[in-house]
VOGU-3710 file (C-alpha; in Angstrom, 3 decimals, decimal comma):
1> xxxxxxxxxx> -8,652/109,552/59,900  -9,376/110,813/63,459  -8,837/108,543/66,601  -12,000/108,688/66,911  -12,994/107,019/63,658  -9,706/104,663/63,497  -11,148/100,872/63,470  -10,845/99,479/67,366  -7,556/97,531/67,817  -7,892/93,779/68,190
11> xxxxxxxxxx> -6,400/92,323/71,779  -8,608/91,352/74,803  -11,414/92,572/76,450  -10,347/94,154/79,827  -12,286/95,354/83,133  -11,436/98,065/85,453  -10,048/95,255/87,629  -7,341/94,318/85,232  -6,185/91,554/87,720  -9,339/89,585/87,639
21> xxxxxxxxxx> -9,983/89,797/83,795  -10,111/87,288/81,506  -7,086/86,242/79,260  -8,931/85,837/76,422  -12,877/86,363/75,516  -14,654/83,693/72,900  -15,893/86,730/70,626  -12,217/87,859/70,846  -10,364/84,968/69,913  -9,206/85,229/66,433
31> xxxxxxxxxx> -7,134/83,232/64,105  -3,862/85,711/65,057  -4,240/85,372/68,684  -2,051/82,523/68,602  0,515/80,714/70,944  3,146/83,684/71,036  0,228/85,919/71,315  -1,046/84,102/74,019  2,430/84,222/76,247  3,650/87,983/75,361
41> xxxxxxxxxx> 0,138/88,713/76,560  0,857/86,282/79,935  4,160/87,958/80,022  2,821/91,393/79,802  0,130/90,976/82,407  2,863/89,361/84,930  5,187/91,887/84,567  2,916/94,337/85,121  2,080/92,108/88,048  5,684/92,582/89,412
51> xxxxxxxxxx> 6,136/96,230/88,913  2,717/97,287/90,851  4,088/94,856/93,589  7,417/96,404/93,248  6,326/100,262/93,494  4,953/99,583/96,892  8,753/98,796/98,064  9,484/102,272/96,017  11,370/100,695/93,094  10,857/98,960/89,640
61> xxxxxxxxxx> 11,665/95,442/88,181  14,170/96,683/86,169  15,868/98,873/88,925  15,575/95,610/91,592  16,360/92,676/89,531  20,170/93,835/89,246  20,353/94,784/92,812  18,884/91,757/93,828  21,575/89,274/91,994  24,524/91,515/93,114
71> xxxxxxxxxx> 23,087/91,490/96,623  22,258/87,515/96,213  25,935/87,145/94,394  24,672/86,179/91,374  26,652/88,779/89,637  29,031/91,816/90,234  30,434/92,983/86,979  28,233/94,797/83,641  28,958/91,669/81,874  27,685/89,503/84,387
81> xxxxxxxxxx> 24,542/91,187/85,424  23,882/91,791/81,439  23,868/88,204/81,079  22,037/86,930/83,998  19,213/89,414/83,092  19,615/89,208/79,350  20,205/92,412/78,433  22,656/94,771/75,981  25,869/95,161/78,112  25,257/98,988/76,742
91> xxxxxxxxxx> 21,510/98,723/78,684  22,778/97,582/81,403  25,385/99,978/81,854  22,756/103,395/81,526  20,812/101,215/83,834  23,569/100,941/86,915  24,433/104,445/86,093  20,614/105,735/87,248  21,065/103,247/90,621  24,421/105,293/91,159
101> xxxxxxxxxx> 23,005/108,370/90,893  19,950/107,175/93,093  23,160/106,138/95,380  22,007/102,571/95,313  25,297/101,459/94,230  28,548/102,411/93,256  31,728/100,858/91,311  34,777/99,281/92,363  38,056/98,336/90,599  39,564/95,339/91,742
111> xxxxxxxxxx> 42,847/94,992/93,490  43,668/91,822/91,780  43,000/93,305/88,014  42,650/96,917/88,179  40,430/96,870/84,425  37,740/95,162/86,003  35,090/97,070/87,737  32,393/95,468/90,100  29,684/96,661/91,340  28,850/96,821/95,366
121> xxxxxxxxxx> 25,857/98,104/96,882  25,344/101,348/98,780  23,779/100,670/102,319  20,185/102,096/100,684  20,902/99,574/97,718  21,034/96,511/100,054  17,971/97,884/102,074  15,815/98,140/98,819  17,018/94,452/97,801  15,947/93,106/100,876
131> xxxxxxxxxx> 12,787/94,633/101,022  11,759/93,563/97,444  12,643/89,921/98,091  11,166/89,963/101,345  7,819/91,463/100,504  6,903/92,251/96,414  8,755/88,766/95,323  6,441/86,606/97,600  3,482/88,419/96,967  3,752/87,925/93,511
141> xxxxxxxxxx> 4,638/84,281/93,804  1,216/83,733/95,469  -0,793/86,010/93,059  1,264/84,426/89,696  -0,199/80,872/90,633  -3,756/82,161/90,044  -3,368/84,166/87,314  -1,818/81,455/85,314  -4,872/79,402/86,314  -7,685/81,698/85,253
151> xxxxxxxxxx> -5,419/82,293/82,012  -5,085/78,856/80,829  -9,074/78,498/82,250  -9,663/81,228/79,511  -7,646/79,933/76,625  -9,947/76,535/77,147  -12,928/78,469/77,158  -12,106/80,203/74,287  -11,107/76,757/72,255  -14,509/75,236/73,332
161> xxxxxxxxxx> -16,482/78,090/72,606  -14,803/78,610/69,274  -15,276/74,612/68,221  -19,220/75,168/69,218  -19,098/78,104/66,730  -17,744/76,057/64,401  -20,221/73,178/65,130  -23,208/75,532/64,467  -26,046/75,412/61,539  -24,675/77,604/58,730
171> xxxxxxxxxx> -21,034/78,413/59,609  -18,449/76,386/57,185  -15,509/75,585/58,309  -12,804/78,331/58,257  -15,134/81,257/57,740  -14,323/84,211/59,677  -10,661/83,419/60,140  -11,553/80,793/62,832  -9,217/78,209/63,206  -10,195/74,045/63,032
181> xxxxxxxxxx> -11,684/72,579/66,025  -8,710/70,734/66,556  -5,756/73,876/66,616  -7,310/76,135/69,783  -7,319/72,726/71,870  -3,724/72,284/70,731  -2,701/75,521/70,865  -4,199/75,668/74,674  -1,777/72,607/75,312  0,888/74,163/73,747
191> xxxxxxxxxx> 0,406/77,350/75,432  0,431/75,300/78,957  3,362/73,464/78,084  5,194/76,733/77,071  4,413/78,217/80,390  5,392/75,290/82,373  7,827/73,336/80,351  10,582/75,738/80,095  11,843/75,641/83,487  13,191/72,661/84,302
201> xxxxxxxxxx> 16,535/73,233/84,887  16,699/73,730/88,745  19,177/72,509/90,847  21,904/72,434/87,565  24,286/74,812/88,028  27,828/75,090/88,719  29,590/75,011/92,025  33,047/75,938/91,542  33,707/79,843/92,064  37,051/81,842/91,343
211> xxxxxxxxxx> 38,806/83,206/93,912  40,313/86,716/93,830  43,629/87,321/94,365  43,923/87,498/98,035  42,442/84,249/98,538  45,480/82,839/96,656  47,838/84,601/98,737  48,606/87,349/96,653  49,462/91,019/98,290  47,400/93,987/96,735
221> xxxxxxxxxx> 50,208/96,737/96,992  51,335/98,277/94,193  51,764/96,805/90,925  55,424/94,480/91,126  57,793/95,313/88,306  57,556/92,382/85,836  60,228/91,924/83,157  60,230/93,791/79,579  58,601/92,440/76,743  62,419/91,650/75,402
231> xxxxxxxxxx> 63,916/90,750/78,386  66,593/88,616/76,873  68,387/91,900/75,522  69,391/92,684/78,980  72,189/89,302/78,593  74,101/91,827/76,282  74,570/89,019/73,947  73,727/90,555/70,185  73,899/87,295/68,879  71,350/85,732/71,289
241> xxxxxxxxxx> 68,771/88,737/70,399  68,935/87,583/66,688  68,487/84,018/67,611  65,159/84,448/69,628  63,551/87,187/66,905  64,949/83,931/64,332  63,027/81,564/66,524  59,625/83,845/66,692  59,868/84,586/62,855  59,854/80,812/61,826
251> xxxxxxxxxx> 59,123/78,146/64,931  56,613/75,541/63,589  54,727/75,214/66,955  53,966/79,046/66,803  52,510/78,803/63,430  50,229/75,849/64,922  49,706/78,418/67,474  48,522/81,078/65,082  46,541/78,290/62,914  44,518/77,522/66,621
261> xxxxxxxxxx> 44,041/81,717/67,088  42,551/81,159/63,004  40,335/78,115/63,953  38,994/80,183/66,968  38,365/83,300/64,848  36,150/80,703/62,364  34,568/79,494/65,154  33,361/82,973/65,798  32,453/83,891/62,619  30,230/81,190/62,558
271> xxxxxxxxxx> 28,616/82,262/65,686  28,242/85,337/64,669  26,337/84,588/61,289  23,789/82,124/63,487  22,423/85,820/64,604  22,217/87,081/60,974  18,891/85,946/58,434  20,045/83,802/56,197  18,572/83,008/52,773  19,335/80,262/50,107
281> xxxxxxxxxx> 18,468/79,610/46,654  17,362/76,909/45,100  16,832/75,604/41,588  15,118/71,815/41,039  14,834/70,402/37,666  13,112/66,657/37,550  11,503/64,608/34,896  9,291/62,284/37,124  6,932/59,522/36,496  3,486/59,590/38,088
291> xxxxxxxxxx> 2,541/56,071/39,369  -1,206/55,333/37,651  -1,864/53,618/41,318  -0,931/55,837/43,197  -2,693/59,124/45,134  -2,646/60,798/41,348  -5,588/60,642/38,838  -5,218/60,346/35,217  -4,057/62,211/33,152  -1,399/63,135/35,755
301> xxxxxxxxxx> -1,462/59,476/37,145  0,692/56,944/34,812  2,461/60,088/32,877  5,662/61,444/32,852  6,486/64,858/33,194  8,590/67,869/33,629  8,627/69,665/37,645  10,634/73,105/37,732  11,226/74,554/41,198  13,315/78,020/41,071
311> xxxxxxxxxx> 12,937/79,740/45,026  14,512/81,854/47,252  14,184/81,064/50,869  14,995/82,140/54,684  14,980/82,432/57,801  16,068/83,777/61,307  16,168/82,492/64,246  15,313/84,987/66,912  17,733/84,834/69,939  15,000/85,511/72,915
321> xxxxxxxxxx> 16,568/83,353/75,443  20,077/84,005/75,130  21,106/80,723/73,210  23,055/82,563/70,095  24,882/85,585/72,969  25,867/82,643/74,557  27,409/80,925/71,553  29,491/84,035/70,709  30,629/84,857/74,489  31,516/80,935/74,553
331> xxxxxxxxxx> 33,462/81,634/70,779  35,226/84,923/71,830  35,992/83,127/75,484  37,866/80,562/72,916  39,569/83,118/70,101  40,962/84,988/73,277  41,772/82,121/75,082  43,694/80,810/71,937  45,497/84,391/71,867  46,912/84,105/74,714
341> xxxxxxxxxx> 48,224/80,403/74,257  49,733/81,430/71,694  51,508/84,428/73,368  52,211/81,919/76,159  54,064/79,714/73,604  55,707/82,599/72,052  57,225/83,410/75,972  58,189/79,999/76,582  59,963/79,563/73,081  61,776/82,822/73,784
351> xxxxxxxxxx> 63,162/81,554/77,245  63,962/77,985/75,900  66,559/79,707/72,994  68,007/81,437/75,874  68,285/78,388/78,050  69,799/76,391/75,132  72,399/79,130/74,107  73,133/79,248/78,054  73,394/75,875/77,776  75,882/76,142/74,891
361> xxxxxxxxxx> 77,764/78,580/76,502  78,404/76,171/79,605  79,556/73,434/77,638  82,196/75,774/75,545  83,087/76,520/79,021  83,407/73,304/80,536  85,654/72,035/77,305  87,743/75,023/77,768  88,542/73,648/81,355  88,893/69,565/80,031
371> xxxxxxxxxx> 91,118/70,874/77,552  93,357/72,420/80,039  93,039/69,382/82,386  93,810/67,164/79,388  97,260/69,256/79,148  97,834/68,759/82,405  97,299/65,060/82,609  100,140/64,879/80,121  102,255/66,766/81,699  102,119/65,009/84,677
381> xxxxxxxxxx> 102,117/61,719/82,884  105,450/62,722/81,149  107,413/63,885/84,602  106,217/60,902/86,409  107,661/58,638/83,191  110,979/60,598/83,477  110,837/60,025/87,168  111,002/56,140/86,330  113,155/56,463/84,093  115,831/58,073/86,775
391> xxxxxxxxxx> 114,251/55,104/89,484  112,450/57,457/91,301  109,124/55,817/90,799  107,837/52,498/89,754  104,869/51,965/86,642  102,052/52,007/89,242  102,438/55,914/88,872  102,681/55,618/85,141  100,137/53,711/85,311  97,538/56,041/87,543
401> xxxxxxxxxx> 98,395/59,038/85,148  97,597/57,139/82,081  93,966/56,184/83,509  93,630/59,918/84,549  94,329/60,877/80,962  92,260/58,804/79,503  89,279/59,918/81,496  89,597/63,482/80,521  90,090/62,575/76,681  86,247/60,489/77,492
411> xxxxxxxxxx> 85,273/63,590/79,249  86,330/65,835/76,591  84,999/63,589/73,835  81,588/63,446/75,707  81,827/67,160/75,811  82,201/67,842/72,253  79,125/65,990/71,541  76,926/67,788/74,150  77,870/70,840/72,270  76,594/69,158/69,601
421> xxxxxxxxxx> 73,614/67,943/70,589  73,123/71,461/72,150  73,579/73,438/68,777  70,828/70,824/67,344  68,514/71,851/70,142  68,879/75,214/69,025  68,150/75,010/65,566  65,367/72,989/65,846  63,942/76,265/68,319  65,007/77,967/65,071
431> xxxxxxxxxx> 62,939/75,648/62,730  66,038/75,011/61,047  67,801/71,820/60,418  70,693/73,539/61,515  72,360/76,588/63,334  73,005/79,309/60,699  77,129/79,695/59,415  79,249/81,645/60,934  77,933/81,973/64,809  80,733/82,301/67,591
441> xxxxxxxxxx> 80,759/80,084/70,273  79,119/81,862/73,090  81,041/82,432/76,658  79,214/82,629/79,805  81,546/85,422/80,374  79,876/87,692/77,781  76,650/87,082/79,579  75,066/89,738/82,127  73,215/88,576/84,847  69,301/89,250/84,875
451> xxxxxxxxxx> 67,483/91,622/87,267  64,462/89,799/87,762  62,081/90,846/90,883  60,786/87,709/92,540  57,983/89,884/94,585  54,686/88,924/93,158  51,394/90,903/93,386  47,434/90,965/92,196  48,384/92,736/89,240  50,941/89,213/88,231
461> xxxxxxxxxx> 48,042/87,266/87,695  47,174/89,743/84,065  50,325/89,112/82,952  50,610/85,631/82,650  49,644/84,333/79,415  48,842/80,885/80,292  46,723/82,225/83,153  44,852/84,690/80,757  44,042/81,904/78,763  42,849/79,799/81,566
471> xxxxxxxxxx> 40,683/82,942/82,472  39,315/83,035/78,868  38,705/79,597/79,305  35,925/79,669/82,280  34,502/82,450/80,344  33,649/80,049/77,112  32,697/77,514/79,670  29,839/79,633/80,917  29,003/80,782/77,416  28,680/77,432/76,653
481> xxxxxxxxxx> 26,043/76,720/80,011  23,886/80,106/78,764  23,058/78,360/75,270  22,360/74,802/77,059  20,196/76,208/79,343  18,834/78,475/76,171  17,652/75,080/74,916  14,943/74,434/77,368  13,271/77,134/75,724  11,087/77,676/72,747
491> xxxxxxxxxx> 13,204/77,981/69,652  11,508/81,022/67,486  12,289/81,468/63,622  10,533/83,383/61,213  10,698/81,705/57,928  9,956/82,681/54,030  9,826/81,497/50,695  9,010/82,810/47,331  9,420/81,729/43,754  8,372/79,450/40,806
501> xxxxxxxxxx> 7,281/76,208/40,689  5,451/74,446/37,338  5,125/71,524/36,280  6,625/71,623/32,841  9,870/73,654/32,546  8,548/76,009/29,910  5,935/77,393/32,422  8,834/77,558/35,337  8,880/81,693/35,021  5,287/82,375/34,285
511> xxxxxxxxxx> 3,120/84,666/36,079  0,843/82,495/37,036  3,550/79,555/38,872  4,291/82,379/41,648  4,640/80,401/44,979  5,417/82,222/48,179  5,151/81,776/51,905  5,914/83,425/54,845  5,391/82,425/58,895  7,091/82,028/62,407
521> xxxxxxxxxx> 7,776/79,078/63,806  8,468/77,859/67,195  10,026/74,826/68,540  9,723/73,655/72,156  10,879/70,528/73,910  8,384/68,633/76,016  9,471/65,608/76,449  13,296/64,594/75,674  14,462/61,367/77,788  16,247/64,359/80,003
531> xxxxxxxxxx> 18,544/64,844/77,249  18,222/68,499/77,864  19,266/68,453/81,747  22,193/66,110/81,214  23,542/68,408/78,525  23,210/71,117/81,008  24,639/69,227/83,558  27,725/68,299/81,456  28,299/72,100/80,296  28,029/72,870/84,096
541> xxxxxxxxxx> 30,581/70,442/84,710  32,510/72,176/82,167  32,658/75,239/83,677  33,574/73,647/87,490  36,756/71,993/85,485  37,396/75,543/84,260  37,384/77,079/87,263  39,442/74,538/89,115  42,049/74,570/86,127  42,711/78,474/86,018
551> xxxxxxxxxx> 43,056/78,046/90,450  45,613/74,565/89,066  47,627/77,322/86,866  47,460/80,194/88,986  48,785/77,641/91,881  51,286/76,206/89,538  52,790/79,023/88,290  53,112/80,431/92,138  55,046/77,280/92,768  56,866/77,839/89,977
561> xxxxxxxxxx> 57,941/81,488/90,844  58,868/80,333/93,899  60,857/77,529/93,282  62,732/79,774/90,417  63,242/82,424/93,829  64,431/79,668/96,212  67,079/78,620/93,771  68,366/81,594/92,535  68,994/82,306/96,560  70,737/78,827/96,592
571> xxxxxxxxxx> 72,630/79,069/93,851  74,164/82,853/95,069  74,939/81,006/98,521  76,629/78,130/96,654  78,499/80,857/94,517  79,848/82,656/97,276  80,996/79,375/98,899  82,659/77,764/95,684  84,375/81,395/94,937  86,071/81,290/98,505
581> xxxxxxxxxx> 87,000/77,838/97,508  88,346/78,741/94,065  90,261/81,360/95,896  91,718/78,971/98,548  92,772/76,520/95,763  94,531/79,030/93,324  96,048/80,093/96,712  97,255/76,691/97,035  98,455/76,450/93,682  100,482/79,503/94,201
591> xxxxxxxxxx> 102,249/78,497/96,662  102,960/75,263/94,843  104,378/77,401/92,294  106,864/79,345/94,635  107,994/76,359/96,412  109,419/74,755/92,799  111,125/78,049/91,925  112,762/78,557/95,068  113,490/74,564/94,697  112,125/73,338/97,970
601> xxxxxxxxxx> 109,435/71,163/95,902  108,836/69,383/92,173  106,822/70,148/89,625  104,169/67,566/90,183  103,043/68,963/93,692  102,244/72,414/91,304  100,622/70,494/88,864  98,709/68,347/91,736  97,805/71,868/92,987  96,522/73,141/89,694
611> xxxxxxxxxx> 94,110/69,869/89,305  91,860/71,047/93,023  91,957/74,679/90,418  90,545/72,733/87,498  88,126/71,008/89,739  86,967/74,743/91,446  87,143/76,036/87,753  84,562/73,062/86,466  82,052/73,819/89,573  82,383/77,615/88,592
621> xxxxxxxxxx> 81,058/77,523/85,244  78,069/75,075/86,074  76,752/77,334/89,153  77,517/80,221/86,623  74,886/78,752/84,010  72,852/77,571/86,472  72,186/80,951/87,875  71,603/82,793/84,570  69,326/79,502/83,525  67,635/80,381/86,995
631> xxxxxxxxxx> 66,946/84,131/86,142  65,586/83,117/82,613  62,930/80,660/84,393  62,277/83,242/86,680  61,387/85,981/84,077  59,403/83,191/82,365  57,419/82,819/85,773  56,945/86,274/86,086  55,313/86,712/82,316  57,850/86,516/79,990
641> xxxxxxxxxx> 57,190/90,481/79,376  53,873/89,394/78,643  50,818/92,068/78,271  47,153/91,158/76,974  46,296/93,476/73,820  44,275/96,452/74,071  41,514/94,519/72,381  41,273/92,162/74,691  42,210/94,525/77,603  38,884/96,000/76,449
651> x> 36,718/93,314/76,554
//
């Protein structure tokens, strides 16, 4: 068949004047110019609307409306301007490449995360957004007023001329594919309240906005040097490395962890299969009475019988607006941002096994130096009771050394259960009820200090775990606000059917009790009780509080690093202090020592002497765990040795 001889296509009469022709025609309206008929045409004719306007400022709607929002900070990243404008991320990408060629814009990694590229105008690029919004966007705000009028004015028309045809001598009801007089009225009303009920949403939006690194104080520089991904190694402590890989093997709260990461990863699956068709069967089998009183005539009425229903059925739900792309960026802002919680537990269980087998190492210590003291005590106690014995001294010496003695035996008595209590801790980190046999006490002697850097810079921020999740968090937030705000518009599904149905279950599968269907159908709200706006409002809400929790981490965990960086700096001052004190004491007790051999002094003075050593001693070990303890936190500020995976580096 030639063009020429190919039946005309059905759609609306048009003039040369396309602006001033009719929506619809009455000898044009059929039975499939329906409601979605009625707006693609709408949508057609306005866009075309917008790009005459928009040639005239040298440019096209597709080509402005990106520039526009980056210009109008709507947007400044792919993914951003792909949502805003509802369009493939892949789309949008070709689409900023022609503007970069065109020199209309250009891309720009950012200091604070050097994977994330945003996208600035060119001179030429703001130029051409200004223009547009000063001159096509205006014009076609005064020109889209009327042509909805004289649209809608046509679509009544139509529905009036239509029930007239209807109406006239002859014509029965139906014939020609006309619809009732009551649907083109309706569907004229429907059509208005499509075009004007979807957009009231303004003024619900969120407030909060993220702030970039340098408004948070952080340097741009090069990247700081964060710890290793097994930073506890560097302690030189074999037995400690087995402990923590122990501890990330079989800690409960990490397997709660990775049951959250699961959850999330349902969550998307679901999200994901809400974009799929979907189809069902069904198979009904019912032996029903027939009320003889009822809407049923006899024989049917007052009999019982056999109904057989055997169908397959589905559906899709086509995502126009947004609603099921916001859904999954809201479920993979919530898998990722369960990732990374669960990395962030995974760094903070690491550093707490190291803290409680510093911790255990301390004690040891400390016991090591009551022990000693407790030897001492005695000693002294036994000189000073040969002392009274010769009437050199009365009991109120005897007396003093016995309540020294006694304190130490306390001391070390309260020691040896802290090292209990300690080894507890640890197994628990373990998941075990207990430490595993044969572990030597640990010495904070065996320990090396950390190198930790305490300079922080933009590129800190990725490798916080808890931070990244925070991140992840705003990102499901606004996922969340794209499919509330998805809901003020129509809801489209196409919808089908087909099987058996027969009343009698020996008929079920004949030929003849084929049933089948097949139609779209579309869903709009139009009046809700603002239901719809307070949802929005609340998922709006929800993305402020996200915002203003990832600024509450990012600010915490600055405070953190630098309280971790004060202290450390403390503690070294207090450690060079206390050694110059140790010194001066085992000086003392030197001497002590001398002056008994050479028999100028007893043996209580050097014991006396030997207790400020004990003393110096005690204060050494606790700044010693204290500054290891220190370096752990700090490394735990710093990321743990954190990095996000290449998956999620990637998206």
């Amino acid at each position: 068949m030639t063009n020429a001889a190919k039946p005309p296509r059905h759609r609306a009469a048009r003039s040369p004047d396309e602006t001033a022709a009719p929506f619809f025609s009455p000898d044009t309206f059929h039975a499939d110019s329906g409601v979605l008929y009625q707006l693609r045409l709408a949508q057609v004719a306005l866009g075309q609307l917008v790009n005459d306007e928009m040639a005239l400022e040298g440019s096209t709607l597709p080509q402005w409306v990106p520039l526009y929002r980056i210009h109008r900070g709507d947007a400044n990243t792919v993914a951003d301007l792909a949502r805003k404008c509802t369009v493939d991320a892949g789309a949008m990408t070709r689409l900023l490449d022609r503007l970069e060629r065109k020199g209309l814009c250009r891309r720009v990694r950012c200091d604070d995360d050097r994977r994330v590229v945003r996208i600035e105008l060119t001179p030429d690029g703001v130029a051409l957004a200004e223009r547009g919004a000063a001159g096509a966007v205006p014009r076609v705000q005064r020109r889209a007023g009327r042509l909805h009028a004289r649209r809608m004015g046509a679509v009544a028309e139509a529905a009036g001329a239509t029930d007239r045809q209807r109406r006239a001598p002859g014509r029965r009801q139906g014939e020609g594919g006309m619809k009732p007089a009551f649907v083109l009225p309706a569907a004229a009303a429907l059509a208005a309240a499509l075009l004007a009920g979807c957009a009231d949403m303004r003024g619900i939006q969120p407030t909060a906005e993220l702030r970039d690194a340098a408004a948070l104080g952080l340097p741009a520089g090069a990247p700081s040097l964060g710890p290793a991904p097994d930073w506890w190694t560097a302690l030189g402590d074999p037995q400690l490395d087995g402990l923590v890989a122990q501890a990330l093997a079989g800690n409960p709260n990490l397997r709660v962890a990775a049951a959250r990461v699961a959850k999330a990863r349902g969550a998307l699956e679901v999200a994901e299969s809400a974009t799929q068709p979907q189809v069902n069967g069904a198979l009904d089998l019912t032996r029903q009475r027939f009320s003889a009183n009822h809407i049923y005539p006899p024989p049917l009425g007052g009999s019982t019988r056999n109904l057989g229903t055997l169908q397959l059925s589905g559906g899709w739900e086509l995502d126009f607006f947004g609603k099921h792309q916001g859904a999954l960026d809201a479920a993979i802002g919530q898998i990722r941002a369960a990732e990374a919680e669960a990395d962030a537990a995974r760094v903070l269980l690491a550093g707490n096994v190291a803290r409680a087998y510093v911790q255990w190492a301390r004690l040891e210590d400390q016991r090591d130096v009551a022990a000693r003291t407790l030897a001492q005590r005695q000693q002294m106690l036994a000189l000073v009771q040969e002392r009274v014995k010769a009437g050199l001294d009365n009991q109120l010496e005897v007396r003093q050394n016995e309540t020294g003695r006694a304190d130490t035996r306390a001391s070390l008595a309260a020691l040896d259960q802290q090292i209990d209590a300690s080894r507890n801790a640890l197994a628990a980190l373990l998941g075990q009820p207990r430490l595993p046999e044969g572990l030597q006490a640990p010495r904070l002697a065996g320990l090396r200090a950390l190198d930790v850097p305490a300079e922080l810079s933009a590129d800190w921020l990725a490798r916080r775990a808890d931070i990244t999740a925070a991140r992840w968090r705003v990102e499901a937030a606004r996922g969340e606000v794209q499919v509330a705000r998805a809901q003020f518009y129509p809801n489209v599904n196409l919808a089908a059917f087909a099987g058996f149905q027969a009343m009698g279950f020996g008929k079920l599968l004949d030929g003849d009790s084929v049933q089948w269907g097949v139609g779209p159908a579309v869903r709009l709200p139009i009046f809700e009780a603002g239901r719809l706006r307070a949802q929005l409002r609340g998922r709006s809400a929800d993305v402020d509080a996200a915002i203003e929790s990832y600024h509450a981490a990012v600010i915490d965990a600055m405070r953190e690093v630098a309280d971790q960086s004060q202290g450390l700096r403390a503690t070294a001052r207090q450690q060079r202090e206390q050694a110059q004190a140790l010194r001066a004491a085992e000086g003392a007790h030197d001497i002590a020592q001398r002056r008994y051999r050479a028999g100028l002094g007893t043996y209580l003075h050097v014991l006396a002497a030997e207790t400020a050593v004990l003393a110096q001693r005690r204060q050494q070990v606790d700044l010693a765990a204290q500054a290891l303890s220190g370096q752990i936190a700090l490394a735990q500020a710093m990321g743990g040795g954190w990095r996000p995976t290449a998956e999620a580096a990637a998206h």
